[in-house]
C-alpha positions in Angstrom: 144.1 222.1 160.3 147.0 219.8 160.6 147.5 217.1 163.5 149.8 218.3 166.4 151.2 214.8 166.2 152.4 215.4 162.5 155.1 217.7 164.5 156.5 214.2 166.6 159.5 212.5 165.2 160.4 208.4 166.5 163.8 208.5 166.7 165.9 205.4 166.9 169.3 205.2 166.8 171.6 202.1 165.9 168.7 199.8 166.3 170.1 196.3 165.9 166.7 194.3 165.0 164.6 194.7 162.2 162.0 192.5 163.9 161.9 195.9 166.4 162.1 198.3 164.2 158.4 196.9 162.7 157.5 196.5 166.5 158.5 200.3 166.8 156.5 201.4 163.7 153.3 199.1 164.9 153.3 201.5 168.0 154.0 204.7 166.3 150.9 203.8 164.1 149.0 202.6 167.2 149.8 206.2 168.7 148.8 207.9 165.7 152.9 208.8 165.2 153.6 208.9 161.4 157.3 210.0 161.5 159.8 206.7 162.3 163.7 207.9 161.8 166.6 205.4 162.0 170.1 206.8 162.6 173.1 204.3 161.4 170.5 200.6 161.8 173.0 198.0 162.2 170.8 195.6 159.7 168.7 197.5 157.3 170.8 198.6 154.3 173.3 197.3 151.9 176.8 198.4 150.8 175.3 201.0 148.8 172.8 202.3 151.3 169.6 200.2 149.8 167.3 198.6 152.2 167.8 194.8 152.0 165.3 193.1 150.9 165.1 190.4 154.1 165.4 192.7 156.1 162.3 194.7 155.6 160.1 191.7 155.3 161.2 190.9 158.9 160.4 194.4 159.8 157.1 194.4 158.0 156.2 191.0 159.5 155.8 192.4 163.1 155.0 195.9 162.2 151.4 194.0 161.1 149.2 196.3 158.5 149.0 198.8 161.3 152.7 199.9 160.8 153.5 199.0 157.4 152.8 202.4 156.3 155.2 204.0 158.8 157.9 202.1 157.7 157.1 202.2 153.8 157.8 206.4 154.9 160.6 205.9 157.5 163.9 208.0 157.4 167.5 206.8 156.9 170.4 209.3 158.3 173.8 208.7 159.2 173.8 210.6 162.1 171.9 211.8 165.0 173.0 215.5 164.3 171.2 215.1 161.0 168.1 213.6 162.3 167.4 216.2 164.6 168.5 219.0 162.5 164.9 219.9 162.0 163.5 220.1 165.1 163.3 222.3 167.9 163.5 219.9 170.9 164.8 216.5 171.3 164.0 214.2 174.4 165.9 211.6 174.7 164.8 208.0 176.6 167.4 206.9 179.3 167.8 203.9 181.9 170.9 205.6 183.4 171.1 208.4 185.6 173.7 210.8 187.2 177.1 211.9 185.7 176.2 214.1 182.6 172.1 212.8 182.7 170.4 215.3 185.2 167.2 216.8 185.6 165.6 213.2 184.3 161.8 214.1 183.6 159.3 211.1 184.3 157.1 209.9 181.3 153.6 212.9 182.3 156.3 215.4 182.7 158.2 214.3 180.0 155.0 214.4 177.3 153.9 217.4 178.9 156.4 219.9 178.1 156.6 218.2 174.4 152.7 219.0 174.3 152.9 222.4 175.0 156.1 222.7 172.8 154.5 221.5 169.8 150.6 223.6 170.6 153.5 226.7 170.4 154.7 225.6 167.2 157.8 223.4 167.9 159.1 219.5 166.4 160.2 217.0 168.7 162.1 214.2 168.5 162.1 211.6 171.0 165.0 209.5 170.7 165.9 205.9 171.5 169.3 204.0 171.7 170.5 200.6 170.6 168.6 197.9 172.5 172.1 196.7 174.0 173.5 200.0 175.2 171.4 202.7 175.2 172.0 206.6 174.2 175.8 206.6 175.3 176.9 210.5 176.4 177.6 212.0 172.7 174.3 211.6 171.7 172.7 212.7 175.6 174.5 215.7 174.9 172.3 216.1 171.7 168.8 216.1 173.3 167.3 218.7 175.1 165.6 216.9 177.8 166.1 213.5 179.1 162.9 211.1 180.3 163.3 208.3 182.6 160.4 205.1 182.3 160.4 204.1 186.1 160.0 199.8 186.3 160.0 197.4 189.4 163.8 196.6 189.3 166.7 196.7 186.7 165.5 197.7 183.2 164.6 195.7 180.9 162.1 197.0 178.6 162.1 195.9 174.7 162.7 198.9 172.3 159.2 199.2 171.4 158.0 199.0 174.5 159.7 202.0 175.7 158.3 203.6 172.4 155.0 202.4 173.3 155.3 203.4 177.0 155.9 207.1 175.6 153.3 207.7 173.3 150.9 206.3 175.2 151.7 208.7 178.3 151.4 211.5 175.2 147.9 210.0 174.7 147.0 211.1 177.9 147.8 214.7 177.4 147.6 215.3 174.0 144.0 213.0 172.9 143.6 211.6 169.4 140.6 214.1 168.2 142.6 217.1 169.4 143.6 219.9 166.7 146.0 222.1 166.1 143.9 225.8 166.0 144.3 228.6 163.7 145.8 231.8 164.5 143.0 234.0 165.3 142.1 236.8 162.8 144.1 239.7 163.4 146.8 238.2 165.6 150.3 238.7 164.6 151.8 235.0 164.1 154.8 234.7 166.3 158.5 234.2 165.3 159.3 230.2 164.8 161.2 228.9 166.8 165.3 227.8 166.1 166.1 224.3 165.0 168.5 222.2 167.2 171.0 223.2 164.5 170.8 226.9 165.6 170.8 226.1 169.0 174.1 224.2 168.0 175.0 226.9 166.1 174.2 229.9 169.4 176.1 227.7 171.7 179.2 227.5 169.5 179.3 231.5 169.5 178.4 232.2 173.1 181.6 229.7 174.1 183.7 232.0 171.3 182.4 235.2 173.1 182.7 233.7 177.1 186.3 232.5 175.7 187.2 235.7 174.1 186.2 237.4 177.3 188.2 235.1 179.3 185.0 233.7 181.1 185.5 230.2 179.9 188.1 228.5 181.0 189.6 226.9 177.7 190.9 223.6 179.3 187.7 221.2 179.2 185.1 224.1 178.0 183.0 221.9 176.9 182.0 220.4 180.2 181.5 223.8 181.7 179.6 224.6 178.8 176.7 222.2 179.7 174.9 224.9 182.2 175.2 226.9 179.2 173.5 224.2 176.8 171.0 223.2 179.4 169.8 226.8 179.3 169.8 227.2 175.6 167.9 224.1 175.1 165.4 224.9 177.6 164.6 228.3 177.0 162.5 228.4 173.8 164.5 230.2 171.6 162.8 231.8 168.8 163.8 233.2 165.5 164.3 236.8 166.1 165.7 236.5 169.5 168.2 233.8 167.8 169.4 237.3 165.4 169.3 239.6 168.5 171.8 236.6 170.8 173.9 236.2 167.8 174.3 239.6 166.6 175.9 240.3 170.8 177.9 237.6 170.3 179.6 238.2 167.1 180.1 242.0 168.6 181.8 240.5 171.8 183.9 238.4 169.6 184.9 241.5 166.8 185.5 243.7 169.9 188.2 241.1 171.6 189.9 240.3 168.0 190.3 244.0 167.7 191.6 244.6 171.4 194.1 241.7 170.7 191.8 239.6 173.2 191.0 236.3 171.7 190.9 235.1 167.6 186.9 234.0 167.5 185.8 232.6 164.2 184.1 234.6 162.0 180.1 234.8 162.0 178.9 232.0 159.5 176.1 234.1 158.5 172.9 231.6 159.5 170.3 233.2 161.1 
């Protein structure tokens, strides 16, 4: 039986201190989170992408003996996209709110959807911006779900605290001696779910097909798209249903090339 928690990602992205990313492993390790990704770290790696040397040791320094394992293991990738390419839900920590960030979860309903995601089979990201900034809207538009971590006035919370704040809130649904179960004998094993990359990969041809059928207005799609995307990344998709959606949309899109209707790219075949 493997650990539920074996299917949680740390995500950080940009991070600007070394001394946090070892404050961010110390936590993972605290919370029993093995997986620690860094997307683009503004001081971690030399010209020709090799950790530096300094760098780590201040890392290491705060991550104590708790963390140092985490980040002997941690992920490099130059982009968001690529981090989350291998899961199937992404949550993404924000201060803000409004604009383009609605449907904020709090921290308990936040770690309880990603519970029962990952008892159904899923990986989940949760994803943290630059300590400065924050996620800015090109990455929000990357994450499934966005979680809020309520405080007495403006926010100020270190990086690993908000990591910390997190996982311990997952702690309190998901406890430390609980195991994944096998499927029972005789019980047919359902279809996986789709990566992030598919769900990418769905919304791209259901805006081809909605634009083919003249549904979508072409000016600014992408914004009208979003009830579209929220939908997608809220609905579960698995494997087979993936084939059935793309298979309608690649007909909608063959149907309007052949009436004259609309161009459509051609089906790129991953399913």
């Amino acid at each position: 039986m493997s650990n539920l928690r074996d299917n949680i990602q740390v995500v950080l992205v940009r991070p600007r201190f070394p001394e946090n990313i070892g404050m961010c492993a110390r936590a993972c390790a605290n919370m029993g989170i093995s997986r620690l990704a860094l997307v683009q770290p503004e001081l971690w790696q030399d010209a020709q992408g090799n950790p530096e040397p300094r760098y780590q040791e201040k890392a290491l320094s705060l991550a104590t003996s708790a963390g140092r394992e985490v980040v002997g293991q941690m992920k490099i990738f130059s982009s968001l996209e690529d981090a989350l390419s291998e899961s199937t839900l992404s949550i993404g920590a924000t201060a803000r709110t409004g604009g383009w960030r609605q449907g904020v979860l709090t921290p308990a309903q936040a770690m309880e959807h990603l519970c029962a995601h990952i008892s159904d089979g899923g990986r989940v990201s949760l994803v943290f911006g630059p300590e400065d900034k924050g996620l800015d809207n090109t990455s929000i538009e990357l994450c499934s779900h966005l979680v809020n971590i309520p405080t007495a006035g403006e926010p100020s919370l270190n990086l690993a605290q908000a990591v910390l704040a997190l996982l311990y809130e997952l702690s309190r649904v998901l406890p430390f001696e609980r195991r994944e179960q096998p499927p029972r004998p005789g019980r047919a094993r359902r279809s996986p779910l789709i990566s992030l990359a598919q769900q990418e990969l769905l919304i791209d041809r259901l805006k081809a097909a909605m634009l083919a059928l003249d549904t979508l207005p072409a000016e600014n799609s992408n914004y009208f798209m979003l009830p579209i995307r929220r939908l997608v990344s809220r609905s579960q998709i698995r494997h087979n249903e993936f084939s059935i959606l793309m298979g309608i949309c690649n007909k909608i899109i063959g149907m309007a090339r052949s009436a004259g209707r609309g161009s459509g790219e051609p089906p790129s075949g991953l399913s």
